[in-house]
C-alpha positions as CSV (number, residue, x, y, z in Angstrom):
1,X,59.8,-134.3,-143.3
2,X,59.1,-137.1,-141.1
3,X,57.7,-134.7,-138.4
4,X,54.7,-134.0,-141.1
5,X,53.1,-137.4,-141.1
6,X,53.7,-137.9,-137.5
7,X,51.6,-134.7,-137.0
8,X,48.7,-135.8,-139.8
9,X,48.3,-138.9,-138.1
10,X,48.3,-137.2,-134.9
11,X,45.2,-134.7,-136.0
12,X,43.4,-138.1,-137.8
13,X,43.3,-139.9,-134.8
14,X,41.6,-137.0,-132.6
15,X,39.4,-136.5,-135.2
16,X,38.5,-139.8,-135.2
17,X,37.8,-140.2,-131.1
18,X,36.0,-136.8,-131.2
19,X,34.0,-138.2,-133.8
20,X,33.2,-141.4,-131.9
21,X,32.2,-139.7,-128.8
22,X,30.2,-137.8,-130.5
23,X,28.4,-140.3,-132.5
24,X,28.2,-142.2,-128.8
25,X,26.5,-139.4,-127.2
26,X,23.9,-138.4,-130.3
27,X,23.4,-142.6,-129.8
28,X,22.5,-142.0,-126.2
29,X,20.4,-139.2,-126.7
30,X,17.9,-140.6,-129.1
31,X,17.9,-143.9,-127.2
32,X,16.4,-141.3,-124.5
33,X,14.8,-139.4,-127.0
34,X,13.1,-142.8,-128.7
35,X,12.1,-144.1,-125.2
36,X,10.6,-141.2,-124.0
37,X,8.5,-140.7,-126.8
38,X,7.6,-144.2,-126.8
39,X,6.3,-144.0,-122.8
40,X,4.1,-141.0,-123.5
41,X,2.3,-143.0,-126.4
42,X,1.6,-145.5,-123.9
43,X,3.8,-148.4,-126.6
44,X,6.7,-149.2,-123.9
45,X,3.4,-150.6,-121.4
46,X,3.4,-154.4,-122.2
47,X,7.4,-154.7,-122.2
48,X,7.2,-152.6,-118.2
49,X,4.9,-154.7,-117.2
50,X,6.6,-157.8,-118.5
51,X,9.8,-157.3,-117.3
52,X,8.6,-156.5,-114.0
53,X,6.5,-159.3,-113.3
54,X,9.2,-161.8,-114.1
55,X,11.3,-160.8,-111.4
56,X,8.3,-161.6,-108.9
57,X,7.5,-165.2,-108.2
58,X,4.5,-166.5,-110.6
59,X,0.8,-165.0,-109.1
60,X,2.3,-163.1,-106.5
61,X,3.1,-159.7,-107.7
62,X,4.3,-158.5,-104.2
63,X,6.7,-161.3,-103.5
64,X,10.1,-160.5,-105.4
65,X,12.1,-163.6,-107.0
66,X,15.3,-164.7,-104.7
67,X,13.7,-164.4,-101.4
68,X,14.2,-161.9,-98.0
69,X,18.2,-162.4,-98.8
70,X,17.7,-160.9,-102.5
71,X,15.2,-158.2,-101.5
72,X,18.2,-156.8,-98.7
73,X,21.2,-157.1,-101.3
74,X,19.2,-154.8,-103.9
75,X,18.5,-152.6,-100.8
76,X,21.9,-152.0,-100.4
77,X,22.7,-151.4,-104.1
78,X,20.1,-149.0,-104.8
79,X,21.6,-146.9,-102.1
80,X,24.4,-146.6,-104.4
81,X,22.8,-144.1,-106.5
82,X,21.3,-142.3,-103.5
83,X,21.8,-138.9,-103.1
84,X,23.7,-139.6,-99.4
85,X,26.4,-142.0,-101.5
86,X,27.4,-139.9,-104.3
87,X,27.7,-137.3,-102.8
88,X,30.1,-138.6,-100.1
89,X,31.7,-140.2,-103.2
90,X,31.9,-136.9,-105.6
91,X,33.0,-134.8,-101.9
92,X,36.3,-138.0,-101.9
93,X,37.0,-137.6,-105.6
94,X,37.3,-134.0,-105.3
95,X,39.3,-133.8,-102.2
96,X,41.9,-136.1,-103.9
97,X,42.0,-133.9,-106.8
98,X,42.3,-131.0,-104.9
99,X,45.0,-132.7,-102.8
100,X,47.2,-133.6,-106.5
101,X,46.6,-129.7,-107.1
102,X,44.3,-130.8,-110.2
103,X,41.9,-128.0,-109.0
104,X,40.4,-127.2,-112.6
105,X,39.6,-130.8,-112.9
106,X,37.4,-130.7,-109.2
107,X,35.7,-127.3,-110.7
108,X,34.9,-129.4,-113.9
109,X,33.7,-131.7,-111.6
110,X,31.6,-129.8,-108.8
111,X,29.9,-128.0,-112.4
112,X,29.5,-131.4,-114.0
113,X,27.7,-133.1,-111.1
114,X,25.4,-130.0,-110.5
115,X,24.7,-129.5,-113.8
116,X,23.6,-133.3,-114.0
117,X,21.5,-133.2,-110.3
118,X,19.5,-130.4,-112.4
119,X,19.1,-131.8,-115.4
120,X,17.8,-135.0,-113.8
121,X,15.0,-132.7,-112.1
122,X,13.7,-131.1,-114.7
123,X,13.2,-134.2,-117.0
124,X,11.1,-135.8,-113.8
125,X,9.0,-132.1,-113.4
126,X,8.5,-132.1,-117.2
127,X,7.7,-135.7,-117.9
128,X,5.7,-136.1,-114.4
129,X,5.3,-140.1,-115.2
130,X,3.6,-141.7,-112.3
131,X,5.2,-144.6,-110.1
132,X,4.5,-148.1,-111.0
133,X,1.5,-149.4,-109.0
134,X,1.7,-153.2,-110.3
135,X,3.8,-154.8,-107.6
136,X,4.5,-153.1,-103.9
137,X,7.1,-150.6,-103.3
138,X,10.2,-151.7,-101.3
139,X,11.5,-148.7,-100.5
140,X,10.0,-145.2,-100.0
141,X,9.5,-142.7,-102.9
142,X,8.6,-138.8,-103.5
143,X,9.4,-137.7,-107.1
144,X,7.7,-138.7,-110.4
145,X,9.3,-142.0,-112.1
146,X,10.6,-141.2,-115.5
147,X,13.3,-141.0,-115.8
148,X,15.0,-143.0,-113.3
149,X,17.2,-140.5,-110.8
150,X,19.3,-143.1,-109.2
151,X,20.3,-144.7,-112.9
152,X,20.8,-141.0,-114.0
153,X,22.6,-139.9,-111.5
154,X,24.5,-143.3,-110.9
155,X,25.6,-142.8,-114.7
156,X,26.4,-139.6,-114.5
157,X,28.5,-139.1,-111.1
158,X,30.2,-142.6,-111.5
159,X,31.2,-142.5,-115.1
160,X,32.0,-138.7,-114.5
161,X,34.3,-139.8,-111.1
162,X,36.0,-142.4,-113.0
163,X,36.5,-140.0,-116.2
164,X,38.2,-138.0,-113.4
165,X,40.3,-140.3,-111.8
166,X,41.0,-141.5,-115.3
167,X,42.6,-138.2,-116.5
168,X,44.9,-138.3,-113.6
169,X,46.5,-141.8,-114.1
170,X,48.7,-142.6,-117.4
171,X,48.3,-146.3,-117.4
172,X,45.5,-147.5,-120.1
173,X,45.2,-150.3,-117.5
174,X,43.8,-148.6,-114.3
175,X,41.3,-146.2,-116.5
176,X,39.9,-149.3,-118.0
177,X,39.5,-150.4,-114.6
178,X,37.4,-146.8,-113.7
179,X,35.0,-147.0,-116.4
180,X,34.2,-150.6,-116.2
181,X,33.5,-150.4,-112.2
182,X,31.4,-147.2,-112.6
183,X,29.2,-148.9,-115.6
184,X,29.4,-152.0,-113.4
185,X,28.0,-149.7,-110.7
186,X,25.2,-147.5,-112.6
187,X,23.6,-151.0,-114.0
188,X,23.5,-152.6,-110.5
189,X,21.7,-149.2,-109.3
190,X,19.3,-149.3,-112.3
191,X,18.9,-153.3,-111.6
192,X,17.5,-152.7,-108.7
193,X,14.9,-149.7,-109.0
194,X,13.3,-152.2,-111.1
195,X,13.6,-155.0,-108.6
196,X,12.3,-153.2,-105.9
197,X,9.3,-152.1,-108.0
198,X,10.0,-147.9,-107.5
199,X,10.7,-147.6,-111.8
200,X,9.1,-149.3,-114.8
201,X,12.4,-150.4,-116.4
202,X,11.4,-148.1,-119.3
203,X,12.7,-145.4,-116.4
204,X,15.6,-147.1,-115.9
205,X,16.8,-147.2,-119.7
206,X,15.9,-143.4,-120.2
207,X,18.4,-142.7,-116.9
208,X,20.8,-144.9,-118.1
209,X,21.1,-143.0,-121.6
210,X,20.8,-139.5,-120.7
211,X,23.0,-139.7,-117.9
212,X,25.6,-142.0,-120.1
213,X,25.4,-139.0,-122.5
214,X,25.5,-136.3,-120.0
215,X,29.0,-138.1,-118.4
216,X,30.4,-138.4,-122.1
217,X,29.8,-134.8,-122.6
218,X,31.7,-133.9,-119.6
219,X,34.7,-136.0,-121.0
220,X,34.7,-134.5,-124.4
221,X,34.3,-131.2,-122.9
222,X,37.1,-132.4,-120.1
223,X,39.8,-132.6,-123.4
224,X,38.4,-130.1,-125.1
225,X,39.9,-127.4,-121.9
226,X,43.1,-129.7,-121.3
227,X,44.0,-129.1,-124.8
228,X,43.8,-125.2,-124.4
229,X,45.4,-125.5,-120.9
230,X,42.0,-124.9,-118.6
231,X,42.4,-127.5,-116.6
232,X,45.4,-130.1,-116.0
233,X,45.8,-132.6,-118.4
């Protein structure tokens, strides 16, 4: 008998994180949904154009706040979400996942990580949003600007890499640990596409929510084959 509530309280608490996650991710996706509707009516122009001009110095558009020292530290962030980084980073996760024999968890991840590269593509191709021209580039671009690929894709490959590295590690502790560095990580990227004047930070919300919600997916969808035995769990 005592085996019956364990079990009902066992099925009411997965209920209750699938629910969350899910109520997370449909947050996410009309935050992207709300903000790209709101850039194509032209509504999100005064808040780009403010934010951006108060990280230059007063009537002098092309002169970032912080000085030279500033400029090279955000330099070196936004290379964080470049494609070179996380994909050394998403090659080192799944060697070491390989190497604990967690190979259907490096399959998710090779999938997860494609599937999020494309996805980031086709909503540049589709929403073709030019780059700011209000301040000076300080770094070279060549795709469209909304939404933000290095915010996506810094979402979506850290926060999938520390889902990951989560699922192999028992102690609530160190996963903590993952998450927070790889959000940590994806808002420094995002940060600093606006900083160096390549996005409108519009951009940089849009990446941030689609590729939150594309990560969250991957864990929800991560459980969802542990629990049938698909991959380790």
């Amino acid at each position: 008998m005592s085996r019956l509530p364990m079990l009902t309280a066992l099925i009411h608490r997965f209920e209750t994180r699938t629910l969350m996650m899910l109520a997370v991710i449909a947050g996410a996706l009309w935050a992207f949904v709300g903000i790209a509707e709101e850039m194509t009516e032209g509504d999100l122009h005064a808040f780009d154009e403010a934010v951006m001009l108060s990280l230059r110095v007063p009537g002098q558009p092309d002169n970032p706040i912080g000085g030279p020292q500033i400029e090279i530290a955000m330099r070196d962030l936004t290379a964080l979400g470049g494609v070179t980084v996380l994909t050394l980073m998403t090659v080192s996760v799944l060697v070491y996942l390989l190497l604990v024999r967690q190979r259907g968890s490096a399959a998710l991840l090779a999938v997860s990580i494609a599937g999020g590269q494309a996805l980031s593509h086709l909503a540049k191709l589709g929403f073709d949003r030019p780059r700011p021209d209000l301040v000076s580039h300080a770094v070279e671009v060549s795709t469209s600007s909304f939404p933000s690929g290095h915010s996506m894709m810094s979402a979506v490959t850290y926060l999938t890499l520390a889902v990951m590295l989560a699922r192999a590690d028992d102690r609530p502790s160190i996963r903590a640990f993952y998450v927070v560095v790889a959000a940590v990580l994806a808002m420094l990227v995002g940060v600093s596409r606006v900083y160096l004047g390549v996005h409108w930070p519009s951009d940089v919300l849009a990446g941030w929510s689609l590729g939150a919600a594309w990560a969250l997916g991957v864990a929800m969808v991560a459980r969802w084959l542990a629990r049938r035995g698909k991959i380790e769990s």
